[in-house]
Structure formats: C-alpha cells, structure tokens
N, C-alpha and C positions, 0 to 999 in steps of 0.2 A: 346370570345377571337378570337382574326386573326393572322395569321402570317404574318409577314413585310416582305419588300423588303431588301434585304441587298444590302446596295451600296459596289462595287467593286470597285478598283484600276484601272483607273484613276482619279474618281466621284473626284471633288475640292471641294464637301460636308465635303469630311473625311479628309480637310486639314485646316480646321476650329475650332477657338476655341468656345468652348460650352459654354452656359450663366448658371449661378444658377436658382435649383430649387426654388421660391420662393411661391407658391401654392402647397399645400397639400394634393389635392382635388381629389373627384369623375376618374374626369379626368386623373389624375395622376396613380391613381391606376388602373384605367384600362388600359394607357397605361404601364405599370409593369409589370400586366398579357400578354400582347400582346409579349412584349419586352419575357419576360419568356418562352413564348409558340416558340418563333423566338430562343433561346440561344438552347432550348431541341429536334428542329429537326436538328442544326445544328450538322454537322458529328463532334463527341467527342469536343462539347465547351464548354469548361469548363467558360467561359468568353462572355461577350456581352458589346457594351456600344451603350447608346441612340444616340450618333452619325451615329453610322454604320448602321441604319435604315433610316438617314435622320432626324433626329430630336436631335436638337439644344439643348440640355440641358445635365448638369451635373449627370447621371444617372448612375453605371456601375451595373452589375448582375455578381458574380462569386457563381461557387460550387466545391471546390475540394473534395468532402467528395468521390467521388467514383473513383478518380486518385489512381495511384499504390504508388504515392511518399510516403515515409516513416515518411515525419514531421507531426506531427499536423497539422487541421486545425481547422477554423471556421466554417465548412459547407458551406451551402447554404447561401450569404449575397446578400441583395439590399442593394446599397449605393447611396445614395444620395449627391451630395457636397461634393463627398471624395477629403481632402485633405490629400499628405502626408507630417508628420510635423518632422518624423526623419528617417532617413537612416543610414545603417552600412554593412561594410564590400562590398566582388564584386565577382560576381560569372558569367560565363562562362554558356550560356546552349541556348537548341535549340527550337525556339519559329515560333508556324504557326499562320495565323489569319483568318477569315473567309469574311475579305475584301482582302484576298490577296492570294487567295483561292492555285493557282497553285506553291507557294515556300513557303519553313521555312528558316530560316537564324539562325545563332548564334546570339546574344546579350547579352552587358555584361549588368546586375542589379545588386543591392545593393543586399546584402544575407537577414537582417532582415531589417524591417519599423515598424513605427509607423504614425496610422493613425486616422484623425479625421474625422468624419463624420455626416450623420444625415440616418434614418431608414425612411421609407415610409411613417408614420405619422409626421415627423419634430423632434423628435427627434434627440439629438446627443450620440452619442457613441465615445472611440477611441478603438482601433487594436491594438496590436503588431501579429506582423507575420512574417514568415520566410521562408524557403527556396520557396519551387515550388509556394505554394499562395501568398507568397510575388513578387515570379516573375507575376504571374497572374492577381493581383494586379496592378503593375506598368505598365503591358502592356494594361489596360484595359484603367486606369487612361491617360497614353499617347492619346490614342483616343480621351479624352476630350480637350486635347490640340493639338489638329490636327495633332497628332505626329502616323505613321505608324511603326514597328516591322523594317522595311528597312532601316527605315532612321536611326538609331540605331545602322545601322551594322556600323563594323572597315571596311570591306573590301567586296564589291558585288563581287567581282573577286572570296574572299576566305568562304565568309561565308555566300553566296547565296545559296539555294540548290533548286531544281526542284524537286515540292511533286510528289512521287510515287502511283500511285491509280492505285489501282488492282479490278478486278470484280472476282467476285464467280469463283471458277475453279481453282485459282491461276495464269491465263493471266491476263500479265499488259495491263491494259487499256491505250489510247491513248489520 
C-alpha cells in the first residue's frame, strides 16, 4: 500500500468530473487499499474520493462508524459509481474537506438519500441513509462531480470559517 498525494484547492484536477469504474480488477483493488491507507492518515476523515488524489474515476471511501453522531450508520463503505437516486428533506451543518484543508463552511444537504451503487468486485447494492452519513455521502459524491464543500455555501461572507489547529499544549498554531 502507499499513501497518495492529496490535491489541494486550487489543483483544476478537483474541478473535474470523474468517468465510471468499468474494470474490476487487480488494479482497482489496489488502488482501494492505497485510496484507504490516504482516507486513515488523514486528520478525522471520515470521507475520501478518487478524485482528491488525482485520479479520475467514480470511487468514494466513507466510515462513520466511529463519529460521535447519534444516527445509524453503514460502517465502513467502498463505493463505486455511487449514484444518488432519491433525496428528502434539508439540513444546515458544518462540513471541512481535506482538499481544502485551512476552512469548514456551512452547507445546506438533503437529511435522508437513497443510493445506488456497486462494491469493489462490480457488484450493485442500494443505501438509504440519513443524517451525518447521508451528509458524508453527498459531500464525497460532490467530488465526483468537480463540486467543492465552497461552492455549496449560501454566503463565503457568512458561512466561510477559518479551521482552528492547535498543537499539543493548547497554543493555537499558526
């Protein structure tokens, strides 16, 4: 396994839309574990997609099984060619990304989805999901479609915010 490069805001990589997996192969699965190995050093990401790497394909990686949020989820999911095929409802909440490392912003997302997909072997499966995975979901899926967490906002003025990181000690780092 290697760790990938994560392309950063302003890469015109990450404002691309992604082509279908259509090989199921060797290859694929190793890049999965790479993708994986890149999602588990990144600081609390819950979320990954094979764009944010540089690579061109409909791939997303989510695990909320160890977030504090109180809905259910699905665990750990590879999706492959997720589409979403129903939405419901709209909820308010605060989303960071690991291509866009120094701000989180508000974004308004559907509350519950319904999702269709395929699993690492070409399999298909669908989802329903809801609250924080469903937002997890639609922010990764966005990636696929060259879409950033920014472009999302109502207002950069108001729902811009500059991420706070702190080093050991409790000094804010700079």
């Amino acid at each position: 396994m290697a760790m990938l490069e994560i392309l950063k805001l302003p890469d015109p990589r990450l404002k691309e839309v992604a082509q279908d997996v259509t090989q199921f192969d060797e290859g694929l699965q190793q890049f999965i574990a790479d993708l994986e190995e890149t999602r588990q050093a990144g600081p609390a990401a819950v979320g990954i997609a094979a764009p944010q790497v540089g690579r061109s394909q409909r791939i997303v990686i989510i695990d909320c099984s160890t977030t504090r949020k109180p809905v259910p989820n699905h665990g750990h999911l590879i999706l492959v060619n997720p589409e979403i095929i129903e939405w419901d409802g709209f909820e308010l909440g605060r989303e960071g990304c690991l291509s866009v490392p120094d701000y989180t912003g508000n974004v308004i997302r559907a509350e519950r989805i319904k999702l269709r997909t395929q699993d690492p072997q070409g399999e298909h499966h669908e989802y329903e999901m809801e609250g924080y995975e469903a937002r997890a979901l639609q922010h990764e899926v966005d990636h696929l479609d060259g879409i950033l967490f920014i472009d999302r906002l109502v207002s950069r003025r108001t729902d811009l915010f500059q991420r706070k990181v702190y080093q050991k000690g409790g000094k804010k780092k700079k």
